[in-house]
C-alpha positions as CSV (number, residue, x, y, z in Angstrom):
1,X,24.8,-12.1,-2.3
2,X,28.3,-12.5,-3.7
3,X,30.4,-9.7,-4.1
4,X,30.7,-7.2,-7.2
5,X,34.3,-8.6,-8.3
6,X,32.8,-12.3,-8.4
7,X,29.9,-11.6,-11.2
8,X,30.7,-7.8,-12.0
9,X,28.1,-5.3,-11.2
10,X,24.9,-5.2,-12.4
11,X,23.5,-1.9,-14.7
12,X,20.7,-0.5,-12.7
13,X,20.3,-2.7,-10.3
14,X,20.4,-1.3,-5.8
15,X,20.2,-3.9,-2.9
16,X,16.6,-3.9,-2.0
17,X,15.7,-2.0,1.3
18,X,13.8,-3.8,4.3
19,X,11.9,-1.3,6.2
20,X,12.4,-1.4,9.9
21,X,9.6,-1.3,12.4
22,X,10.4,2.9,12.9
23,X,10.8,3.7,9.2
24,X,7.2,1.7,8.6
25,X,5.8,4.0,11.3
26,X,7.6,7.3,10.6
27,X,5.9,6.6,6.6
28,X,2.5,6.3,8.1
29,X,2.2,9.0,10.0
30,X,3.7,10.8,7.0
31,X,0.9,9.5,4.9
32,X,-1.5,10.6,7.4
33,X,-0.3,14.7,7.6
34,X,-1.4,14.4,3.7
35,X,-4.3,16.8,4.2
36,X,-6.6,17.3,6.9
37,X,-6.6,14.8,9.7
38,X,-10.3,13.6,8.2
39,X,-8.7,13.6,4.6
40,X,-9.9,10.7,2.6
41,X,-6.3,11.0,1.0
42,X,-4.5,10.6,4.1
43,X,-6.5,7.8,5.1
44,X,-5.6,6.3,1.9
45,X,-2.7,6.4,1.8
46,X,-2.1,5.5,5.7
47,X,-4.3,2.7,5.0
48,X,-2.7,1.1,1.8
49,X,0.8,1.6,3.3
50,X,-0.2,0.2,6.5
51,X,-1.7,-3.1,4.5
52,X,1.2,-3.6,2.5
53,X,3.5,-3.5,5.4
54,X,1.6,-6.0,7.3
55,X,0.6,-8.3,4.9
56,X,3.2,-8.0,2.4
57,X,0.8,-7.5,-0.8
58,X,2.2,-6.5,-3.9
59,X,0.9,-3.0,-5.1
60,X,-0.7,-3.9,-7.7
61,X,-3.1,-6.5,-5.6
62,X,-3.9,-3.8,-3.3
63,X,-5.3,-1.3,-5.9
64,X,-7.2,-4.0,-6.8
65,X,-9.1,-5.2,-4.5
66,X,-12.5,-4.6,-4.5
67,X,-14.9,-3.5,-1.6
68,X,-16.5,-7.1,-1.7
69,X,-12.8,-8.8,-1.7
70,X,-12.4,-7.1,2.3
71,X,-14.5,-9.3,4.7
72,X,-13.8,-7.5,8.0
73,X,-16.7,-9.5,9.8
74,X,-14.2,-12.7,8.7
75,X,-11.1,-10.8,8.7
76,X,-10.1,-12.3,5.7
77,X,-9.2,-11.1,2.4
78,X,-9.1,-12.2,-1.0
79,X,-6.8,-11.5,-3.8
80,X,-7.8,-12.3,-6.7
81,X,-6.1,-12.8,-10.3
82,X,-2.6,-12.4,-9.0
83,X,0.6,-14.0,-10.5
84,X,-0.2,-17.2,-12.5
85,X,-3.8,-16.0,-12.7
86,X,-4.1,-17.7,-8.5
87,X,-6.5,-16.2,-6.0
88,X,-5.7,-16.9,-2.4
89,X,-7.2,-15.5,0.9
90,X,-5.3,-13.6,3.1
91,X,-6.5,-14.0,7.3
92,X,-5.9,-10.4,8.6
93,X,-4.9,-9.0,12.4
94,X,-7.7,-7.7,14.2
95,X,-6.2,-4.1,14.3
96,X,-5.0,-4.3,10.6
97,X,-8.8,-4.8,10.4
98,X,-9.9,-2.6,13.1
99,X,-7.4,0.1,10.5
100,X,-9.6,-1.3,7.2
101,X,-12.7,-0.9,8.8
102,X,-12.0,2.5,10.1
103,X,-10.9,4.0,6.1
104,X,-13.9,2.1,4.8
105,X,-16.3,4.0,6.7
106,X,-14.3,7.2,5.9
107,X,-14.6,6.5,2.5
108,X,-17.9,5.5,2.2
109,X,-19.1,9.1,3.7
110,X,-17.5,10.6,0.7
111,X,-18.0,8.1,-2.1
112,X,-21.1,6.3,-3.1
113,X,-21.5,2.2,-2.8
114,X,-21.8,0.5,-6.4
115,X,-21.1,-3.3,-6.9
116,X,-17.3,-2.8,-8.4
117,X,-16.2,0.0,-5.9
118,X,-12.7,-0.4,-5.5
119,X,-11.4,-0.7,-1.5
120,X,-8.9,2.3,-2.3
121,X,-9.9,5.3,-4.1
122,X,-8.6,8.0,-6.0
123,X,-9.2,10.9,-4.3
124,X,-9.0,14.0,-6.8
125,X,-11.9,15.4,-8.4
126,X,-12.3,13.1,-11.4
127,X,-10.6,10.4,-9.8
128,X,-12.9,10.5,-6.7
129,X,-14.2,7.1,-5.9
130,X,-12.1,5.3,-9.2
131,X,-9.2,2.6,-8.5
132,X,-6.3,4.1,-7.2
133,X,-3.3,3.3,-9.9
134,X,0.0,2.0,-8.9
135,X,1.6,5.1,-10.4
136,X,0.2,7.6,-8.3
137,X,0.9,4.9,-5.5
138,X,4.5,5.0,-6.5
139,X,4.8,9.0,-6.6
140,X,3.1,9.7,-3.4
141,X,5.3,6.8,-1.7
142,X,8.3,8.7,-3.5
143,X,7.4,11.7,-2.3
144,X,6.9,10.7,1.4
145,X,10.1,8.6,1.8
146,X,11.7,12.0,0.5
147,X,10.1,14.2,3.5
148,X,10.7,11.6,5.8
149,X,14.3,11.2,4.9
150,X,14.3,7.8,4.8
151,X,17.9,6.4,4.6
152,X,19.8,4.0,1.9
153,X,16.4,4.0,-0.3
154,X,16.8,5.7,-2.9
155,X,15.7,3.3,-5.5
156,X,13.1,1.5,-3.3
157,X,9.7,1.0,-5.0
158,X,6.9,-0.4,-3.0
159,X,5.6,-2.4,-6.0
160,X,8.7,-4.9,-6.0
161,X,7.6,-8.0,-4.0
162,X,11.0,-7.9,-1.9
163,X,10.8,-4.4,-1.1
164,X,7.7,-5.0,1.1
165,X,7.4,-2.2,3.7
166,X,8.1,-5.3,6.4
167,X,10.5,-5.3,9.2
């Protein structure tokens, strides 16, 4: 990336952060103190963040996926509709499945099966058992890089394919 005095800066615009292997773990075990330790929240949020980081979905195809999109007998999933209207399947790590399996059967003690049931739920009253939106997503990832004073992130966004929570 060439230097400011070559182009001039550019309005708005921060180097993107790469997570490091310790910043992805202090995040999820700040996701997972959201609540009680059987929180569906928590879980959520552990579980999304924990996804993205090892698989380096966007956002926006996580909160999408449906229940029938994670194959955890296959260990596969599939993304569907993403940029240039593509699908693609994704092969998973047995304990990134092991981790999908465990929130699914979490979730499905505290929201009922129907055939769209999003993989990640909203977990608040009227949002309970609705796709979680990449807003919220965004505001609870804010939040928690706050408490965990993550460094030199200020402007990071999760939902910005090269801000991937990857090391």
């Amino acid at each position: 990336m060439p230097d400011e005095s070559v182009f001039g800066p550019v309005p708005g615009w921060q180097m993107p952060h790469i997570y490091q292997y310790q910043e992805i773990i202090d995040l999820l075990a700040a996701a997972c103190q959201r609540g009680a330790k059987s929180s569906l929240c928590a879980a959520t949020y552990e579980t999304l963040f924990g996804l993205l980081a090892s698989t380096g979905l966007r956002v926006s195809e996580a909160t999408h996926l449906l229940d029938t999109d994670v194959d955890l007998v296959q260990g596969l999933l599939t993304v569907r509709q993403t940029k240039f209207n593509k699908s693609r399947q994704l092969p998973l790590h047995p304990s990134v499945t092991a981790a999908l399996l465990r929130y699914r059967t979490l979730r499905r003690q505290q929201v009922q099966d129907h055939a769209n049931l999003p993989f990640f739920v909203g977990t608040r009253s009227q949002q309970l058992g609705q796709q979680l939106g990449s807003r919220q997503v965004d505001r609870v990832f804010t939040t928690l890089r706050k408490c965990r004073h993550q460094r030199d992130c200020a402007m990071v966004r999760p939902r910005e394919p090269e801000n991937n929570l990857i090391s």
